[in-house]
Biopython code that builds the backbone (N, CA, C, O; Angstrom):
import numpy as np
from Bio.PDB.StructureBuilder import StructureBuilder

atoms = [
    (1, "UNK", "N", (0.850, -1.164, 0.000)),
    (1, "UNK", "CA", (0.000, 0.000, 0.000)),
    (1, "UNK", "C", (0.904, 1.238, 0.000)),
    (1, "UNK", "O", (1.807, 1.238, 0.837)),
    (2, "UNK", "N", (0.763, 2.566, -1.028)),
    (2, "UNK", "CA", (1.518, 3.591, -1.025)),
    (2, "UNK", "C", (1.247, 4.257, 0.631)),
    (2, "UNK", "O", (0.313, 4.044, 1.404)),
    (3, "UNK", "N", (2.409, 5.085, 0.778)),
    (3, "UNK", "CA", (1.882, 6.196, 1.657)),
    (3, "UNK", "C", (0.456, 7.084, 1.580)),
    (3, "UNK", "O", (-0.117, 7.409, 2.620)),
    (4, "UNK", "N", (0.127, 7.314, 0.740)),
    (4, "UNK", "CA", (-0.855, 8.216, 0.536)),
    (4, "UNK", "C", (-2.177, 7.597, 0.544)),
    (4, "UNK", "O", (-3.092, 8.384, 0.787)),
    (5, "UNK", "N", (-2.607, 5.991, 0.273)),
    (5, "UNK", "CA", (-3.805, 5.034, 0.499)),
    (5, "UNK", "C", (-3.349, 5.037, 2.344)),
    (5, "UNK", "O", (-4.282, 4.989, 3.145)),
    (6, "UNK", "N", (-2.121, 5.087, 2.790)),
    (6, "UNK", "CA", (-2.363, 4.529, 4.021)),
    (6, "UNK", "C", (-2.690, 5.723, 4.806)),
    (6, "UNK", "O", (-3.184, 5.565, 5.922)),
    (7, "UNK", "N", (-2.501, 6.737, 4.414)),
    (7, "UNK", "CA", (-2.653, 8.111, 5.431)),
    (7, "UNK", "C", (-4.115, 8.245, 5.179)),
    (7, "UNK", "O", (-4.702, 8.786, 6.117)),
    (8, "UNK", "N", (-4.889, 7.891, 4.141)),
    (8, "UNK", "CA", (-6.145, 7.870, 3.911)),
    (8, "UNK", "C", (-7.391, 7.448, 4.246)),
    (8, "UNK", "O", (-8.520, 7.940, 4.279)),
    (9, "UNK", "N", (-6.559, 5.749, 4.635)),
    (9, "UNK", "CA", (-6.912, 4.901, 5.405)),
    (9, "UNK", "C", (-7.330, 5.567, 6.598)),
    (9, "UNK", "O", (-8.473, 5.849, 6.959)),
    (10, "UNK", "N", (-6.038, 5.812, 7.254)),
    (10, "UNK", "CA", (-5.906, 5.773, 8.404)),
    (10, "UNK", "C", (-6.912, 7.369, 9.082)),
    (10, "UNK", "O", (-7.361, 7.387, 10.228)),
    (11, "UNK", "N", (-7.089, 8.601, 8.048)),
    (11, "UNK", "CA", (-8.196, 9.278, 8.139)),
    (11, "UNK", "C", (-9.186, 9.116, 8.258)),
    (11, "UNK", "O", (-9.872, 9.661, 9.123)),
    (12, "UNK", "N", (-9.752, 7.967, 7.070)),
    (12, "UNK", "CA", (-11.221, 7.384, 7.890)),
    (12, "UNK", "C", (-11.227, 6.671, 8.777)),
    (12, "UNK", "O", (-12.281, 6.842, 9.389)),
    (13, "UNK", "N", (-10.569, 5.854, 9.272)),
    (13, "UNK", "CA", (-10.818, 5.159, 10.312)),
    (13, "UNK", "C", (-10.672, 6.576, 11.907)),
    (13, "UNK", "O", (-11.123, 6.434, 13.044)),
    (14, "UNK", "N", (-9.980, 7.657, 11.397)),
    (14, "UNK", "CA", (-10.717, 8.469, 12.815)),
    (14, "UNK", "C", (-11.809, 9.030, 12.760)),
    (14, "UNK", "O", (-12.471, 9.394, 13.731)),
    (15, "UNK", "N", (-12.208, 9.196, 11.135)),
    (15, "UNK", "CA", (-13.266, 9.759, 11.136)),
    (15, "UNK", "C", (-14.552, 8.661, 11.563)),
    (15, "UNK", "O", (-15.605, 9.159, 11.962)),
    (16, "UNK", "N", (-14.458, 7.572, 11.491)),
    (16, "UNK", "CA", (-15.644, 6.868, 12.114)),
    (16, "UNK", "C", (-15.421, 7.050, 13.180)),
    (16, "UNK", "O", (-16.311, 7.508, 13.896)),
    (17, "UNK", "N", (-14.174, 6.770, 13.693)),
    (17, "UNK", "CA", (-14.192, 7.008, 15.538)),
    (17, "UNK", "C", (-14.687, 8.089, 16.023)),
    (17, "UNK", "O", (-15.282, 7.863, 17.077)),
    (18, "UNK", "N", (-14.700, 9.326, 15.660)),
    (18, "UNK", "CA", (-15.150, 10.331, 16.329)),
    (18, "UNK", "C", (-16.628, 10.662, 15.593)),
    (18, "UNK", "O", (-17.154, 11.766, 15.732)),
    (19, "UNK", "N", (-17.139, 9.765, 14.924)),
    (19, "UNK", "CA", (-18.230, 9.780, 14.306)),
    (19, "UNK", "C", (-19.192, 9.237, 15.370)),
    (19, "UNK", "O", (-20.270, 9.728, 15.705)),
    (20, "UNK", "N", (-18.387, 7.739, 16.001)),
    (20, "UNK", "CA", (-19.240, 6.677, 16.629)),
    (20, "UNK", "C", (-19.198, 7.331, 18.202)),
    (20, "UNK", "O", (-20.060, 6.907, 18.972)),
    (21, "UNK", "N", (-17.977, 8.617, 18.854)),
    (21, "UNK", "CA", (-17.745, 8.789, 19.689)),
    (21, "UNK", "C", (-18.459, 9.759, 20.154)),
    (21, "UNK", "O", (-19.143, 9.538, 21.153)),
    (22, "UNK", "N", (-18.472, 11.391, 19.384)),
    (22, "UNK", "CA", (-18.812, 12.721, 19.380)),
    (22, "UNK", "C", (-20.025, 12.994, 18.705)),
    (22, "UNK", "O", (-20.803, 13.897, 19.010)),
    (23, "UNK", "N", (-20.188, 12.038, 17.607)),
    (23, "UNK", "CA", (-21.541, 12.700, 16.885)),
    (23, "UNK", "C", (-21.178, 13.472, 15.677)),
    (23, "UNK", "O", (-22.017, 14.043, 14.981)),
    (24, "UNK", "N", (-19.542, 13.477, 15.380)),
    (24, "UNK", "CA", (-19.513, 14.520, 13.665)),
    (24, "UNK", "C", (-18.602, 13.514, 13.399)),
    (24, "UNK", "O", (-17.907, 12.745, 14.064)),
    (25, "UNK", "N", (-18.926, 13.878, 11.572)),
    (25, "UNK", "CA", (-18.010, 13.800, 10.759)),
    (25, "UNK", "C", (-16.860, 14.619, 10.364)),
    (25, "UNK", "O", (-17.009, 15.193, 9.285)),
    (26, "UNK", "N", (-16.052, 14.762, 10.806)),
    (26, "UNK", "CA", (-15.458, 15.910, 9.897)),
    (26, "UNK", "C", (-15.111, 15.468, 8.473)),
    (26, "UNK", "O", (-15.508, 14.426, 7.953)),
    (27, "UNK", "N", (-14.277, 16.442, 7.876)),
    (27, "UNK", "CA", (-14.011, 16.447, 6.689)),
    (27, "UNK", "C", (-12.418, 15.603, 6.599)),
    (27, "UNK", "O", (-11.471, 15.812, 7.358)),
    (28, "UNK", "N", (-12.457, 14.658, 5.499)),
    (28, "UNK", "CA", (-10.882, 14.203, 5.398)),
    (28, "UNK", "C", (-10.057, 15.077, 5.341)),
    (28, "UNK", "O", (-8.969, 14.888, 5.884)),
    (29, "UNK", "N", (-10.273, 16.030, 4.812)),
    (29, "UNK", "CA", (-8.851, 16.955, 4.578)),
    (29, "UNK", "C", (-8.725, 18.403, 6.148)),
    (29, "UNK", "O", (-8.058, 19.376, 6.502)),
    (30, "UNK", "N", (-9.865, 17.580, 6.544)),
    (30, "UNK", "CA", (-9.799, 18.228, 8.280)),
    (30, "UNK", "C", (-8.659, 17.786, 8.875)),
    (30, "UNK", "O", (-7.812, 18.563, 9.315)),
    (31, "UNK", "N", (-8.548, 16.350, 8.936)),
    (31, "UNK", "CA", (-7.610, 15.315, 9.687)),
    (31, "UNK", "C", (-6.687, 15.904, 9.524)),
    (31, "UNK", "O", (-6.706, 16.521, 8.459)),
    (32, "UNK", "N", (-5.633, 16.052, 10.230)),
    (32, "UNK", "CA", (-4.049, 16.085, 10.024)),
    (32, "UNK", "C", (-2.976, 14.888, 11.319)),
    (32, "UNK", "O", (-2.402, 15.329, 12.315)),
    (33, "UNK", "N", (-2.983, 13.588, 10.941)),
    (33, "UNK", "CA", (-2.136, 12.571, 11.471)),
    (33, "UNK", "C", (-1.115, 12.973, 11.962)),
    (33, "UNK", "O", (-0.217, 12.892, 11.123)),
    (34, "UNK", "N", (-0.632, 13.526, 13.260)),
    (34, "UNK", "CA", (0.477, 13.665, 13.643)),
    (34, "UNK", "C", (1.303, 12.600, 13.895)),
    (34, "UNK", "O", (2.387, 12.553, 13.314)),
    (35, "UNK", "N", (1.040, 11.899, 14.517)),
    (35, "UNK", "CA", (1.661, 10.340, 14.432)),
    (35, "UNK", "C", (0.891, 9.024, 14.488)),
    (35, "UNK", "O", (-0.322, 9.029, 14.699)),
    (36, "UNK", "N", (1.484, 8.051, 14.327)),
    (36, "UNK", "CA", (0.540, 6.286, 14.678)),
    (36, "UNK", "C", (1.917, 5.820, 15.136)),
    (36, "UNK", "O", (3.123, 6.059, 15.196)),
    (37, "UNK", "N", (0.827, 4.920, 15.440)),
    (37, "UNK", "CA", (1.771, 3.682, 16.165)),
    (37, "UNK", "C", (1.066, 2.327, 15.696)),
    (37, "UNK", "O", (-0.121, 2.254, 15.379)),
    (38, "UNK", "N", (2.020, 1.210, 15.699)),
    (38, "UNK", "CA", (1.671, -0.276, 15.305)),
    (38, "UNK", "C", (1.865, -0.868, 16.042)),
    (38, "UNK", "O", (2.669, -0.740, 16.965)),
    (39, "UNK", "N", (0.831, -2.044, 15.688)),
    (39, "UNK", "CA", (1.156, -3.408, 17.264)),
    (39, "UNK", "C", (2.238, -3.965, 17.171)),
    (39, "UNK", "O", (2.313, -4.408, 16.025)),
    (40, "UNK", "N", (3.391, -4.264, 17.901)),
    (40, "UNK", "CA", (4.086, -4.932, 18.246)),
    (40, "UNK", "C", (3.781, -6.098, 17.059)),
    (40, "UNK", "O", (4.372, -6.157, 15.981)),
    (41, "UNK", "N", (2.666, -7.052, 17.542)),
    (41, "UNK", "CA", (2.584, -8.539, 17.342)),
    (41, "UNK", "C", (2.181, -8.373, 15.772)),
    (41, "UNK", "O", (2.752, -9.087, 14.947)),
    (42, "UNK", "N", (0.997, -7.237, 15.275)),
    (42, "UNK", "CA", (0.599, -7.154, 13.777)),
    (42, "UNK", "C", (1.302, -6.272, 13.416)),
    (42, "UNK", "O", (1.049, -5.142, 13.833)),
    (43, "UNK", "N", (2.576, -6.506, 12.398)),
    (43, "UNK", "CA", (2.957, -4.963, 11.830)),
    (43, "UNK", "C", (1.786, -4.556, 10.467)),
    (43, "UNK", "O", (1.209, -5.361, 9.736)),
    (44, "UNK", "N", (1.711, -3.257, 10.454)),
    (44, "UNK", "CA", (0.903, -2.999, 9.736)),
    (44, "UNK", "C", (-0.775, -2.872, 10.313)),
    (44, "UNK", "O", (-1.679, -2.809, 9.480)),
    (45, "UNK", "N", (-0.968, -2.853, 11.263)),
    (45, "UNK", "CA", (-2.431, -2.974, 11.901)),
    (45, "UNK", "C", (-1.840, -1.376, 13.132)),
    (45, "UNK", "O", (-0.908, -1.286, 13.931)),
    (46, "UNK", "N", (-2.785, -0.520, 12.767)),
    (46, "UNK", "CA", (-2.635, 0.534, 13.913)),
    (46, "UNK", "C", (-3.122, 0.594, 15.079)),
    (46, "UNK", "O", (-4.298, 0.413, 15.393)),
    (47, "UNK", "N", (-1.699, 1.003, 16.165)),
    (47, "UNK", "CA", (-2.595, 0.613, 17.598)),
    (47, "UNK", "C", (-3.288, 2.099, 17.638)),
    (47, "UNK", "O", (-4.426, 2.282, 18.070)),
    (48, "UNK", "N", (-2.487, 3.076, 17.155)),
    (48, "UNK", "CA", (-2.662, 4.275, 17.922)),
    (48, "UNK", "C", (-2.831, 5.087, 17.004)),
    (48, "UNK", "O", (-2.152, 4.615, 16.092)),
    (49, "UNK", "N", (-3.307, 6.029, 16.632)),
    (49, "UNK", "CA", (-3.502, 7.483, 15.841)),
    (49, "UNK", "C", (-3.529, 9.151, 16.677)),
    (49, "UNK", "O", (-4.518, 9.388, 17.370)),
    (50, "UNK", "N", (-2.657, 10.006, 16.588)),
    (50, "UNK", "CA", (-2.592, 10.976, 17.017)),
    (50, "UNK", "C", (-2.764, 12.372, 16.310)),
    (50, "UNK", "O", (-1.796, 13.066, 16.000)),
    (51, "UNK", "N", (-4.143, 12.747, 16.067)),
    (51, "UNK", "CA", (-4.496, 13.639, 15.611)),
    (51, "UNK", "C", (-5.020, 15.334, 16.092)),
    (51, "UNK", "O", (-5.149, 15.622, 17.282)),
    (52, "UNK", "N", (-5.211, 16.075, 15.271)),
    (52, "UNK", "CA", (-5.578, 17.536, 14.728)),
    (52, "UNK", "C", (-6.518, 17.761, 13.903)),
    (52, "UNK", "O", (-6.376, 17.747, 12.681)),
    (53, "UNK", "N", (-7.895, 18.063, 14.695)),
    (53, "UNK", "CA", (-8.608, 17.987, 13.667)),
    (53, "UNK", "C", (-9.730, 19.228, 13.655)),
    (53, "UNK", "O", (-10.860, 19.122, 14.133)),
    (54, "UNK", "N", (-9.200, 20.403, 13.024)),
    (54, "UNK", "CA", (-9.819, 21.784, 13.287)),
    (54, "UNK", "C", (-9.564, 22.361, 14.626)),
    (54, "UNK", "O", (-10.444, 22.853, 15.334)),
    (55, "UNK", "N", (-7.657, 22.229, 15.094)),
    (55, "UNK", "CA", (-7.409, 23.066, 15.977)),
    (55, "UNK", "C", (-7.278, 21.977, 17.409)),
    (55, "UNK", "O", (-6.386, 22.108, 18.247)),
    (56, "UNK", "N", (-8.422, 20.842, 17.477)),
    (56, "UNK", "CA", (-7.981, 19.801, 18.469)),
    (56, "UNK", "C", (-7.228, 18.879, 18.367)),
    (56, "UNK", "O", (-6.746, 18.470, 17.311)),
    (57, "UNK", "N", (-6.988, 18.326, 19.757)),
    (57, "UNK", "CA", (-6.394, 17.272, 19.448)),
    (57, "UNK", "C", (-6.783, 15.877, 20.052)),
    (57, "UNK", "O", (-7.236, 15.845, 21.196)),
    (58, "UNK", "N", (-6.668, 15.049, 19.533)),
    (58, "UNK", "CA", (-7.452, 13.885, 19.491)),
    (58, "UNK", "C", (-6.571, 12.340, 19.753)),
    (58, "UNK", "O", (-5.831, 12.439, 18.774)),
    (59, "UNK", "N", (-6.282, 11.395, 20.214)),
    (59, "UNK", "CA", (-5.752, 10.407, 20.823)),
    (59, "UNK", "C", (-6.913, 9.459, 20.430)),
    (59, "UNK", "O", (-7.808, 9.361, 21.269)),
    (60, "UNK", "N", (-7.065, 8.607, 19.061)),
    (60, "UNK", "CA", (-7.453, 7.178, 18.857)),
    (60, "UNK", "C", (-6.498, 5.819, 19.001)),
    (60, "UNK", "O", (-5.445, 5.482, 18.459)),
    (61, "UNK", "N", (-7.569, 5.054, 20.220)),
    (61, "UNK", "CA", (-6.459, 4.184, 20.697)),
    (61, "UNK", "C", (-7.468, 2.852, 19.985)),
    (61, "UNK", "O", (-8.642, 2.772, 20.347)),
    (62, "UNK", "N", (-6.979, 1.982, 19.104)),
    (62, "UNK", "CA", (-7.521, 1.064, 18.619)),
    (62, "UNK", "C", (-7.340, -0.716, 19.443)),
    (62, "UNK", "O", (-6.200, -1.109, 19.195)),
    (63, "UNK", "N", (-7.942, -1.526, 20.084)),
    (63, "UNK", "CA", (-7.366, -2.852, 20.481)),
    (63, "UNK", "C", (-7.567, -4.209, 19.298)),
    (63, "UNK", "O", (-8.011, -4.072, 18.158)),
    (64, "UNK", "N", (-7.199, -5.260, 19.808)),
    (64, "UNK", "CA", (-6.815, -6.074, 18.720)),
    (64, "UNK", "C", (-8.474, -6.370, 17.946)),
    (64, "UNK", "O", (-8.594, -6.555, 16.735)),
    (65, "UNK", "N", (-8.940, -6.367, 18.335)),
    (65, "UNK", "CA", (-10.706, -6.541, 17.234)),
    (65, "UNK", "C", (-10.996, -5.229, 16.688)),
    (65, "UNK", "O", (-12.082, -5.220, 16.108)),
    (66, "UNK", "N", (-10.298, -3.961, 16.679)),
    (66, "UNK", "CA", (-11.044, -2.512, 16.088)),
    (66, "UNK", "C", (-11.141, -1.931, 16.544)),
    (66, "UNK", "O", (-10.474, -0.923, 16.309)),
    (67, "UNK", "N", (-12.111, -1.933, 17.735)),
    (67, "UNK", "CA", (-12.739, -1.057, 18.704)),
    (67, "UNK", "C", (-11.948, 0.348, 18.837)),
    (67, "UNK", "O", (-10.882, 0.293, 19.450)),
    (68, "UNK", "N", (-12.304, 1.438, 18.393)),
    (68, "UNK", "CA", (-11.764, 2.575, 19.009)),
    (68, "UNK", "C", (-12.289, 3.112, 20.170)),
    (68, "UNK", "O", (-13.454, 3.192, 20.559)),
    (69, "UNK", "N", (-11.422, 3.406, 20.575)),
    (69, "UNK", "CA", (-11.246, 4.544, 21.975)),
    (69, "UNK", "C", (-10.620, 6.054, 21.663)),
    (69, "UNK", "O", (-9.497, 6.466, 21.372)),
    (70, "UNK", "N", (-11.945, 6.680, 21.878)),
    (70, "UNK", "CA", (-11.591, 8.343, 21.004)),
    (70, "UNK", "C", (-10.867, 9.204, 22.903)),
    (70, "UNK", "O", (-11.497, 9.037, 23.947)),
    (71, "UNK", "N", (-9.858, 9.821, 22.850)),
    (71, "UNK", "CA", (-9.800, 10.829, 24.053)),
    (71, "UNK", "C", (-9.389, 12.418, 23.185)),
    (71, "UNK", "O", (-9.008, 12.682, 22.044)),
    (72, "UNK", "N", (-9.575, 12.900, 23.911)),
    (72, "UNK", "CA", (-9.849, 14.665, 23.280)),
    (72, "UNK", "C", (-8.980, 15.380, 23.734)),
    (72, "UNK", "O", (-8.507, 14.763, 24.687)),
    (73, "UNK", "N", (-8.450, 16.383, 23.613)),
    (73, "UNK", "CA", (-7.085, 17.316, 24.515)),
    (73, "UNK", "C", (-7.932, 18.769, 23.995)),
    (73, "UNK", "O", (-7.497, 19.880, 24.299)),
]
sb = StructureBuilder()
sb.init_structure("model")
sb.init_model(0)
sb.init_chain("A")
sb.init_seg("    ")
for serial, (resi, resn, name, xyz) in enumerate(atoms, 1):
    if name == "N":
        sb.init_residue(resn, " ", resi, " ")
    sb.init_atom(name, np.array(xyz, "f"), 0.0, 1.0, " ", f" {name:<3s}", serial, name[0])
structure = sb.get_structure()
């Protein structure tokens, strides 16, 4: 997968999280990924996403079945 499918990826998958968490969608080109992190055991599967999204900041913590966990700063 290029960089640019995976940063894409990895945009919607916060955007459902804070969809399923807060109640909005934002916009993809809202997102700005400051960092991720990967599991140890799956490379390539994200544990963590650290985002900016219209000025906030946002901490999606993913466990091994999906499930996000949205926290807010």
């Amino acid at each position: 997968m290029t960089k640019r499918m995976e940063q894409t990826q990895n945009a919607k998958m916060v955007q459902l999280a804070l969809f399923r968490e807060y109640g909005f969608q934002p916009c993809l080109k809202d997102i700005k990924i400051l960092n991720t992190r990967d599991f140890d055991e799956f490379p390539g599967h994200v544990e963590a996403l650290y985002t900016v999204v219209k000025g906030h900041f946002y901490n999606v913590f993913f466990d091994v079945t999906g499930e996000a966990t949205v926290y807010k700063y």
